[in-house]
Backbone as CSV, one residue per row, in Angstrom:
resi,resn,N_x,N_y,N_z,CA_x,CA_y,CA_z,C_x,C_y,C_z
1,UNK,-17.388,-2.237,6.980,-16.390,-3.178,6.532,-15.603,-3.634,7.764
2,UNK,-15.213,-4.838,8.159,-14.961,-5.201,9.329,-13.311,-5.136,9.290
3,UNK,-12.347,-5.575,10.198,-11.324,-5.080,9.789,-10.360,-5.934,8.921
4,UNK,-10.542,-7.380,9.247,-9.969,-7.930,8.254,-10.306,-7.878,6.580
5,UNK,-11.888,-7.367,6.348,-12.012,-7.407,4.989,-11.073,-5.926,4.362
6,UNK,-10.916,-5.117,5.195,-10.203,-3.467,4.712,-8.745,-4.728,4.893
7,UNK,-7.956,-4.804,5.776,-6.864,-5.153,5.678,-6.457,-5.821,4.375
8,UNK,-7.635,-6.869,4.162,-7.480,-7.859,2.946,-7.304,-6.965,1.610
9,UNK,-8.735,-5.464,1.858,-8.705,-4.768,0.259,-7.386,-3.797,0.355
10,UNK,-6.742,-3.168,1.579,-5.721,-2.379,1.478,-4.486,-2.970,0.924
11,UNK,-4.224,-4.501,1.198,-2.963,-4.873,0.703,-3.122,-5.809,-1.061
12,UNK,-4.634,-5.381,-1.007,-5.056,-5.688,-2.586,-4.930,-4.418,-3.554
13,UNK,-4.802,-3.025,-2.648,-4.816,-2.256,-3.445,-3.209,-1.840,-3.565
14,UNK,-1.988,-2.006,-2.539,-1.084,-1.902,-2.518,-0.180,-2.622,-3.748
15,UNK,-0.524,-3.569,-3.460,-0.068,-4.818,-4.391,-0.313,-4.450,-6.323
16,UNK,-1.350,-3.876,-6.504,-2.038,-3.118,-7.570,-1.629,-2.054,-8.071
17,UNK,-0.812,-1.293,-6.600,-0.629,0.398,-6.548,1.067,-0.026,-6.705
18,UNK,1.511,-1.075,-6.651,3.574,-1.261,-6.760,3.419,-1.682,-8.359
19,UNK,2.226,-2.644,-8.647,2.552,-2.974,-10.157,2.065,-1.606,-11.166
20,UNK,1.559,-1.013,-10.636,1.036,0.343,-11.478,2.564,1.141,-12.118
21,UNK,3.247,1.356,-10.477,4.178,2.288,-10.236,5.790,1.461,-10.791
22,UNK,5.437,0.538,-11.561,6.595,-0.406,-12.352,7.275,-1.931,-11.632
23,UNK,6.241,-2.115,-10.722,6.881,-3.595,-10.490,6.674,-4.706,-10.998
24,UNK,7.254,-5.440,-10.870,7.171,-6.825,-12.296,6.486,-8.004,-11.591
25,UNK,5.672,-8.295,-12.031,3.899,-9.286,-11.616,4.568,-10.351,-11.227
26,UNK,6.139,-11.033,-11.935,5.927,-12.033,-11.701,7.347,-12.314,-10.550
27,UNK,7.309,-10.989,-9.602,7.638,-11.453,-8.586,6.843,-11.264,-7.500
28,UNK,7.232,-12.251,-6.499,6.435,-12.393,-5.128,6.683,-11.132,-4.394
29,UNK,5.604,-10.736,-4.315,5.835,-9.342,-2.797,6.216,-10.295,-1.504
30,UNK,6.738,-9.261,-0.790,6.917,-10.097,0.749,6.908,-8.776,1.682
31,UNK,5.826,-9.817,2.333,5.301,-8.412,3.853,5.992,-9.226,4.877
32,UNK,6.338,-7.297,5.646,6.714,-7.510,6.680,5.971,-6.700,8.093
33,UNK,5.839,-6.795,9.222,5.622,-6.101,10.105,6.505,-5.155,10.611
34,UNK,5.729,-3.632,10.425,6.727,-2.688,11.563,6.605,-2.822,12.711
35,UNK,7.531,-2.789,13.575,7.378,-2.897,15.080,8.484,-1.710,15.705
36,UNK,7.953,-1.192,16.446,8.925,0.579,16.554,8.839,0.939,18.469
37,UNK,9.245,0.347,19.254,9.946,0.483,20.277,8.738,-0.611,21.063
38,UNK,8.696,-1.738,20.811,7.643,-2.939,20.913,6.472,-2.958,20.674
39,UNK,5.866,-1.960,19.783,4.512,-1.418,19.387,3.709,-1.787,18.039
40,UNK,3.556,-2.743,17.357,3.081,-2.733,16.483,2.571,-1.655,15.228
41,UNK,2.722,-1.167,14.597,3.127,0.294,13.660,3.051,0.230,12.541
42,UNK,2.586,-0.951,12.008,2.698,-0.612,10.185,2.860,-2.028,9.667
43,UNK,3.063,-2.000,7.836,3.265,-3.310,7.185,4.051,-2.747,6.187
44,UNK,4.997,-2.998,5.726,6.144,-2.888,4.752,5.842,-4.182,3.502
45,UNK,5.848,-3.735,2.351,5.200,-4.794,1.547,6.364,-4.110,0.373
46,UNK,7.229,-5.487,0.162,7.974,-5.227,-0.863,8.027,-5.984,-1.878
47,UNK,8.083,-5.966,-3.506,8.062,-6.204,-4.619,9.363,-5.592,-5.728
48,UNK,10.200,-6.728,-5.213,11.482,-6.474,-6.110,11.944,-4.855,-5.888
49,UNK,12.489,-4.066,-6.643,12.880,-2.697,-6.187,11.937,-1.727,-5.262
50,UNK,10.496,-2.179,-5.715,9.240,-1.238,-5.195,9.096,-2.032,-3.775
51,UNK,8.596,-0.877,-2.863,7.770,-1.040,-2.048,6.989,0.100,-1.657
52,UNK,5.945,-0.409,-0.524,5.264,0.429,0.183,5.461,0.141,1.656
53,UNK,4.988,1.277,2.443,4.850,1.468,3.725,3.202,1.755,3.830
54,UNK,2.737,0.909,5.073,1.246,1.356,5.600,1.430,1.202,6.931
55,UNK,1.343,2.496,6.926,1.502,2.815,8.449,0.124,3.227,9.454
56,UNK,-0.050,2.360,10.461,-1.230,1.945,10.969,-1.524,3.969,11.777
57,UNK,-0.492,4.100,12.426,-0.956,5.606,13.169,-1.205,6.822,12.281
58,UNK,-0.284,6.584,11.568,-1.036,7.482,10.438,-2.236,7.694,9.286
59,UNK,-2.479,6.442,9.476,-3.167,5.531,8.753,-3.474,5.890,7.290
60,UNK,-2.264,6.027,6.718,-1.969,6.566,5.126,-0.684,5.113,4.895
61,UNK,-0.665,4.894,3.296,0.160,4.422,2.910,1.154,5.407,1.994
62,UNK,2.071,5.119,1.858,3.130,5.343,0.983,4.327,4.247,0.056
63,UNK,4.100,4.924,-1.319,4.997,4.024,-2.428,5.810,4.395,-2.529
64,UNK,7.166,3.506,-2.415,8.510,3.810,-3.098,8.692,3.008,-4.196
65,UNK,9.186,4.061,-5.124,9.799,3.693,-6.551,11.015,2.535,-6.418
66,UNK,11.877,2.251,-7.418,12.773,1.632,-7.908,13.969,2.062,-7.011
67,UNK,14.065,3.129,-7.161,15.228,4.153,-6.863,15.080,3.995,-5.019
68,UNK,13.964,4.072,-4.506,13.469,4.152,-3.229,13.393,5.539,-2.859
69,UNK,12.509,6.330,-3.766,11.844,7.764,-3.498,11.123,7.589,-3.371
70,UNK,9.871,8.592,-2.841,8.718,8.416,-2.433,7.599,8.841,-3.889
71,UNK,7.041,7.984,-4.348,6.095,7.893,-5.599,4.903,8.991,-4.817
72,UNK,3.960,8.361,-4.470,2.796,8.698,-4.010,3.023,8.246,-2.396
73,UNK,1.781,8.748,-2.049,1.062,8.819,-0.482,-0.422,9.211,-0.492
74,UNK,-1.185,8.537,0.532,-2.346,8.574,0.432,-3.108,8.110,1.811
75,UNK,-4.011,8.513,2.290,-4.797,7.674,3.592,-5.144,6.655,3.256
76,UNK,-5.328,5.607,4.013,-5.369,4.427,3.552,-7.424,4.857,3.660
77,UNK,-7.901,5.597,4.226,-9.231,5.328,4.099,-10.072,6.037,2.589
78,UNK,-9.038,6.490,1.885,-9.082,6.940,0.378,-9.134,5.599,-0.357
79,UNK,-7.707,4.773,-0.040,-7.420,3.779,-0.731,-8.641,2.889,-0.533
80,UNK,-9.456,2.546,0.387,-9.989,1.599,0.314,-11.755,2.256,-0.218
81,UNK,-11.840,3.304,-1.050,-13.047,3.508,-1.136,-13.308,3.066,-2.308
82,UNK,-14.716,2.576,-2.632,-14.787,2.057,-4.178,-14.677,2.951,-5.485
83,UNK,-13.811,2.791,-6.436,-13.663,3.581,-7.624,-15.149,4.419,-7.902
84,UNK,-14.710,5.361,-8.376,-15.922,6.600,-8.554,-15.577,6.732,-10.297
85,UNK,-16.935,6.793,-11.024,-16.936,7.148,-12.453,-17.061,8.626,-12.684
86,UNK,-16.654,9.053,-13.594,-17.009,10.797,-13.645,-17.545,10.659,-15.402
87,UNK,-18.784,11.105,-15.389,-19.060,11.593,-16.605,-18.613,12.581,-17.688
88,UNK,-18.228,12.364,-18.693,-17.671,12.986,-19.780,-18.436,14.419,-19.833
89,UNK,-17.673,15.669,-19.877,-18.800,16.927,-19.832,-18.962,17.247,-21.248
């Protein structure tokens, strides 16, 4: 996967992963760039009370709730793998 197509599915799954966690569809998210002592570092993607952090060195994202606690966290190379089915035992 080259890097713009992961970039494209990570902030498709973010966007997916704030409306899951209670954000309201019919507002606009708005990204921003982290930049942390002139270094490029991450994308901040916010949706009304919710946001997330994806942070490039760590290379995990993290959701904040309403409140701005931390919901979930995850590697972003989890996030971008294709859904897995599990059979009923």
């Amino acid at each position: 996967m080259t890097q713009l197509k992961r970039t494209e599915r990570t902030r498709q799954i973010i966007h997916d992963s704030l409306q899951h966690h209670g954000a309201d569809q019919g507002i606009v998210a708005r990204e921003t760039l982290l930049i942390k002592a002139g270094n490029y570092c991450g994308h901040r993607i916010k949706q009304g009370d919710f946001h997330a952090v994806w942070f490039v060195e760590e290379d995990e994202v993290k959701i904040y709730g309403s409140e701005g606690l931390l919901e979930t966290f995850c590697p972003t190379d989890r996030l971008n793998q294709p859904a897995t089915r599990r059979a009923a035992a």
